[in-house]
N, C-alpha and C positions, 0 to 999 in steps of 0.2 A: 607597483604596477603589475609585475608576474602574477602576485596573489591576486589580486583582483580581476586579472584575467583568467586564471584559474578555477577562482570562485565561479566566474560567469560559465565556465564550462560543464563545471560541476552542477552547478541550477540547469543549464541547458540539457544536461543529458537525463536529470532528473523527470524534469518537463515531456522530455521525448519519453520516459515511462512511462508517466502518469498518463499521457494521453493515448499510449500504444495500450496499457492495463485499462482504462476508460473505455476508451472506443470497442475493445475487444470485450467486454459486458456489455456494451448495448448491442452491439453485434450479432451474440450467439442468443439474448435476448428477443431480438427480430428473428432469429432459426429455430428455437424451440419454448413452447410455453410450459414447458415442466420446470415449477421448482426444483427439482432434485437434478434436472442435467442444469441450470442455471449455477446452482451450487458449486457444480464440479471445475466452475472457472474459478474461482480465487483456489480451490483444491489442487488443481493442476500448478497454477502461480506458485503455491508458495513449498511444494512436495521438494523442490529442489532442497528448501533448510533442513530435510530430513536425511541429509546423501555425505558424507563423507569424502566432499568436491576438491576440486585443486583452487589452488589461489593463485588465478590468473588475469591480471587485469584486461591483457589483450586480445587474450581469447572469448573471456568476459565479454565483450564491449563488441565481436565481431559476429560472436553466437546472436546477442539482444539485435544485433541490426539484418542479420538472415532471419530468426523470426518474424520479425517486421515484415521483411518483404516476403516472406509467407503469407503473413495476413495481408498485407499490400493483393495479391493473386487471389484469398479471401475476399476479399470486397470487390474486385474486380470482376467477381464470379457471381456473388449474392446478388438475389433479386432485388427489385430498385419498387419500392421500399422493401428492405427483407419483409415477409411476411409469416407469419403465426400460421397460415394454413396452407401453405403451398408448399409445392418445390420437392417435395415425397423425397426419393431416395436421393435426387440433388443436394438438398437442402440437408440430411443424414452427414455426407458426404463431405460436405463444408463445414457442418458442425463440427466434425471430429478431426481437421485442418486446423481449423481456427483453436482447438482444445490444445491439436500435440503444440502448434506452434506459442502459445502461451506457458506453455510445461517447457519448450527451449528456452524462451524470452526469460524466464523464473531460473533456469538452469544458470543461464546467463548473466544474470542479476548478481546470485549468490557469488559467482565464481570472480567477478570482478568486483564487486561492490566494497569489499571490506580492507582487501590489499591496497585500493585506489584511497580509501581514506586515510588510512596508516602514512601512503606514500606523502598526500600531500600534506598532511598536519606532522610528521615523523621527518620527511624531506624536505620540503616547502616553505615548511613555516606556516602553514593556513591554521587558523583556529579552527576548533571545533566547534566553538558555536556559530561561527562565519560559513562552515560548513552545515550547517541545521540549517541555518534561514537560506543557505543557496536553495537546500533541499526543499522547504516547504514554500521559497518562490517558486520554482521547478513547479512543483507538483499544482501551488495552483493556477503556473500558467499551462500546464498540462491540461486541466479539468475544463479552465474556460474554453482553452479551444477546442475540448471536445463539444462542447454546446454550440461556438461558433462556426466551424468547421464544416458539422454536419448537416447544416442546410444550403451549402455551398457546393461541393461537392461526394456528399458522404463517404461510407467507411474509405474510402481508395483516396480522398484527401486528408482525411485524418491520419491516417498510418505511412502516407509519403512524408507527410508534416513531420512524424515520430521519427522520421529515419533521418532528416534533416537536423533535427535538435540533438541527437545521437553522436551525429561526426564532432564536434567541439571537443569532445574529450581525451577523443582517438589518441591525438600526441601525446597527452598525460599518460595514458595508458602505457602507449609503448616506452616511453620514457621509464615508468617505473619499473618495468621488467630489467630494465641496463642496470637503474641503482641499487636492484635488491644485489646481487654478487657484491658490492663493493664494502657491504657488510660482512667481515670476515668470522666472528661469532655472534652466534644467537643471543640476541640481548633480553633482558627480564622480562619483559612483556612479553617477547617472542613464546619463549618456555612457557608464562602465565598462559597464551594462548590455547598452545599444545597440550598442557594438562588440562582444561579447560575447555574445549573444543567442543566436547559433546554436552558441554552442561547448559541446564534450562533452568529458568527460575519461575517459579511457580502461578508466584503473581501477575507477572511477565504472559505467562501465558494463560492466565485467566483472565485478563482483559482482551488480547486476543482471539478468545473466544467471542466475547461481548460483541466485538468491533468487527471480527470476522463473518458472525454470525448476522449483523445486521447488514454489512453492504454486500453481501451475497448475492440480496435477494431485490436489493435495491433496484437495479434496471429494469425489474420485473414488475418489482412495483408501482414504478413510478410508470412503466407504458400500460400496464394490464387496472392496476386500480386508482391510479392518480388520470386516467386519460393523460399524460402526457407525451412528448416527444424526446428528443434526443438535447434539445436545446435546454429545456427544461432540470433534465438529466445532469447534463454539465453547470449548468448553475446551481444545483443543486449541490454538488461537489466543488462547486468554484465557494460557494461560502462558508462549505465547512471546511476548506483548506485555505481562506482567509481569515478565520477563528482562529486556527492551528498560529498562523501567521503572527499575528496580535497577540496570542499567548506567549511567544519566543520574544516578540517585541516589547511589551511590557507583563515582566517578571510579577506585576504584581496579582496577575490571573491567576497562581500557583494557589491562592488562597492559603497562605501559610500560619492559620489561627486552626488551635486545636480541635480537631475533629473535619480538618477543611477532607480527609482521603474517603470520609464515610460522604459529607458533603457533594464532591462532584459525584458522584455515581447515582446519591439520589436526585441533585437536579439534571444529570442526562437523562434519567427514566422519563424526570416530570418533563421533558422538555421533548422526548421522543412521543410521550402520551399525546402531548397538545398538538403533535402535528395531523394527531385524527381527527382536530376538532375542527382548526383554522383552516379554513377555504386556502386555493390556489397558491400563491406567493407567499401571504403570511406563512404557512406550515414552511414554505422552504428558508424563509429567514431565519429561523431557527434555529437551523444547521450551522449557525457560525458561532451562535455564544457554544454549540456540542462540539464544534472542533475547537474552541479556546479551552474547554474542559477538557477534550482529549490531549489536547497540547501539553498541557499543565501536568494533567497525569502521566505522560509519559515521562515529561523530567524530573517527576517527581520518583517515578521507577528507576528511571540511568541514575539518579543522582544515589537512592538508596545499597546498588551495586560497589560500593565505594571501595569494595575488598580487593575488586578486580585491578587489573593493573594500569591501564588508564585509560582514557575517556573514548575514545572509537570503541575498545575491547569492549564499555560497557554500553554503548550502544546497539554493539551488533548484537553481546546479547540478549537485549530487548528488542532487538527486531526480527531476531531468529527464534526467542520465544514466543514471541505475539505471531509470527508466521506459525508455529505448528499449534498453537493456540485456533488459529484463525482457521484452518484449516477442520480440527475438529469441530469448533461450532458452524463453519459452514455445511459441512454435510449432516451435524443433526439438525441445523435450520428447517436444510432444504428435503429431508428425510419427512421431519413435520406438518412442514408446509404441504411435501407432496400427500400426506398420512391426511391432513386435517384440514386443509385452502390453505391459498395464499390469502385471504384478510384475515384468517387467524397470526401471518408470522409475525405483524406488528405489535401486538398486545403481547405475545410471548415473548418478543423480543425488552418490551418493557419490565417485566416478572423479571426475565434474568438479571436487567442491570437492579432490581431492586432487591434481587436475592445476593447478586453477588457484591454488594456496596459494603458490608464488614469484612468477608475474610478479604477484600482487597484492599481496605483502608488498615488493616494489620502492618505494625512499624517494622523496624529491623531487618537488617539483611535475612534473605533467602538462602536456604542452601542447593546448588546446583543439583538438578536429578539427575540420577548417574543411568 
């Protein structure tokens, strides 16, 4: 019964990410039409996995929820509907609100996120793949209510929502700060960490780039060249994060026949191509067989990590590779896209995944970059 309540906190607070990280892209989205400051949001999000941070679940968890109600005063402020040409040095002014406090939110992420799962698969007893599927329910009940949300009461119900699904975890939090002392030596994973700490894995973060570089510019594109809205938006991430979903739930999406790592990369090209082709909703159903492919591949990277010491260790670092991964291709995204249009980012966006489909389908562990 603990774990399972647990688990629900763990999904709840994930949720309250996704849609505080959600909302806060369409957001700055609606404040400025340049590719290159659109960029700068997942840039700001994931700069924290480049810091050297403390491992604090409750500070963690206290930082993500004072960003929120930063941006909460964000939305409170933005024009009704933000708009692309208004608002002059206002509009400045909120943008670069809405920036620091997603660079805290990110701050906040890192510094709780990885102690908090240790705590409860290392203390608790919760599995770690009970812990995945919290995380990718979380994330797409995060995504639909950004779609739902925001024709209800936009940004300023969306981000009180995010601070709402936030508090669930609080007590885990502070709890595991009591159990870390009771640990009187540093156990093998501990030490594996510490050596380990700063290392990246290559692959790891060359899909990252791929993934970084295309939801960058996402919000951008979907209100500037898809006409669409915020609704739109969120269902469009509600079905690539119910792909993700299905790929956790049935293992058989891993495509595990020889040559399946060159395989998905080329069919997310071919499947990013077609969304130029298909009209309205068709293009965005799409988006769930590329989260079942994104799915797949990602455990197919944690699982390759196998040297690491166990199973969180090697998720975080695919998740702290794929953040400074994400990071560099959003800024050359949105460098490009600023350099060349926005209806050029999608096609490019295609080139990469079909340039990068060998060295990522490459076997074998990785060695950490020092």
């Amino acid at each position: 019964m603990r774990r399972g309540l647990l688990s629900l906190a763990w999904g709840s607070a994930q949720a309250g990410a996704s849609l505080t990280l959600a909302s806060s892209a369409w957001l700055v989205s609606g404040l400025s039409p340049s590719p290159l400051v659109n960029s700068l949001l997942p840039v700001f999000g994931t700069a924290a996995s480049l810091l050297p941070l403390p491992q604090h679940p409750l500070l963690g968890s206290l930082v993500q929820m004072a960003a929120t109600l930063v941006l909460v005063g964000v939305g409170l402020a933005a024009p009704v509907p933000a708009g692309l040409d208004g608002g002059g040095s206002a509009n400045l002014w909120l943008l670069i609100l809405a920036l620091l406090a997603v660079l805290l939110f990110g701050l906040g992420l890192q510094i709780a996120q990885f102690p908090l799962q240790r705590y409860l698969v290392g203390h608790q007893g919760v599995s770690m793949r009970r812990l995945r599927s919290g995380s990718d329910l979380g994330a797409l009940l995060g995504h639909l209510l950004t779609g739902l949300l925001f024709p209800i009461g936009k940004a300023v119900l969306q981000f009180s929502q995010a601070l709402v699904l936030l508090l669930p975890l609080l007590p885990a939090a502070l709890q595991s700060g009591q159990a870390r002392p009771a640990r009187a030596e540093p156990s093998a994973p501990d030490l594996a960490l510490a050596s380990s700490e700063q290392g990246l894995n290559w692959r790891c973060c060359l899909q990252g780039v791929l993934f970084g570089s295309l939801f960058s510019l996402l919000p951008l594109w979907v209100r500037q060249q898809g006409a669409g809205n915020c609704f739109d938006f969120g269902m469009l991430l509600t079905a690539y994060g119910l792909g993700r979903l299905l790929s956790a739930s049935w293992p058989v999406l891993s495509l595990p026949f020889p040559g399946a790592g060159v395989g998905r990369y080329l069919l997310l090209s071919g499947l990013l191509a077609a969304t130029q082709w298909l009209p309205g909703w068709s293009s965005l159903a799409l988006f769930l067989p590329m989260g079942a492919l994104a799915g797949s591949s990602d455990a197919r990277l944690a699982a390759s990590l196998a040297h690491l010491a166990d199973e969180p260790l090697r998720w975080q670092t695919l998740e702290r590779s794929s953040a400074v991964g994400a990071l560099v291709g959003s800024l050359v995204m949105g460098s490009l896209a600023q350099w060349l249009g926005l209806p050029l980012a999608l096609p490019l966006q295609v080139v990469a995944f079909l340039a990068a489909a060998l060295p990522l389908a490459i076997r074998g562990a990785a060695r950490p970059a020092s």
